[in-house]
N, C-alpha and C positions, 0 to 999 in steps of 0.2 A: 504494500500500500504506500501511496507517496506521502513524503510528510510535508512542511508548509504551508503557508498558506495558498489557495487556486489565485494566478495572475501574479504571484512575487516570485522571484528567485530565491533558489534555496540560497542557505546562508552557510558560509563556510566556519566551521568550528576551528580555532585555534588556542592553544595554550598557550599563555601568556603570564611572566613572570615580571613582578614588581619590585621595584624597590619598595621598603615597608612607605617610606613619607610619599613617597610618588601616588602608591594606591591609595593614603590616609586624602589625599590631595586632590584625586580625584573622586573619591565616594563624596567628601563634604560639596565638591563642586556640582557633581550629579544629583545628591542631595539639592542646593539652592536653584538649580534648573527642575525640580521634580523628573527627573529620568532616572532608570539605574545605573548603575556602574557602569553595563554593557554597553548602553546606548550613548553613556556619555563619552566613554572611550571610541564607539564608532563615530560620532558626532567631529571628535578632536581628530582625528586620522582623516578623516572625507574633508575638512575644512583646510586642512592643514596639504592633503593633496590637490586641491582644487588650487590654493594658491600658491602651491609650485607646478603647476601645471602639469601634472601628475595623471588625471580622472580626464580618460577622454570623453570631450563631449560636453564638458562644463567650462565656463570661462572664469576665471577669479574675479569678486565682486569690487571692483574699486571703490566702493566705500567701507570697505569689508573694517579696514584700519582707523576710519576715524573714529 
């Protein structure tokens, strides 16, 4: 049986090791964004590749920075 949701891409599973203050660092930030850890950590990776031009298909938001 397929798992996902119908219409989204499966999502790829990764292990992913932290520094302790790094992880402490971003659960409070995911915490003040209401997301989990998970989502805040993809949030930070997709934004972070979009403004190196990274993520084909997206352009970096020039106001991204002010």
């Amino acid at each position: 049986m397929p798992r996902g949701v119908p219409g989204r891409p499966e999502r790829k599973q990764i292990p992913l090791r932290l520094n302790p203050q790094v992880a402490d660092a971003v659960r409070r930030w995911a915490d003040d964004e209401l997301r989990s850890v998970n989502a805040q950590i993809e949030k930070i990776l997709h934004d972070a590749l979009v403004r190196a031009g990274r993520l084909p298909g997206e352009e970096p938001d020039e106001r991204a920075g002010e």
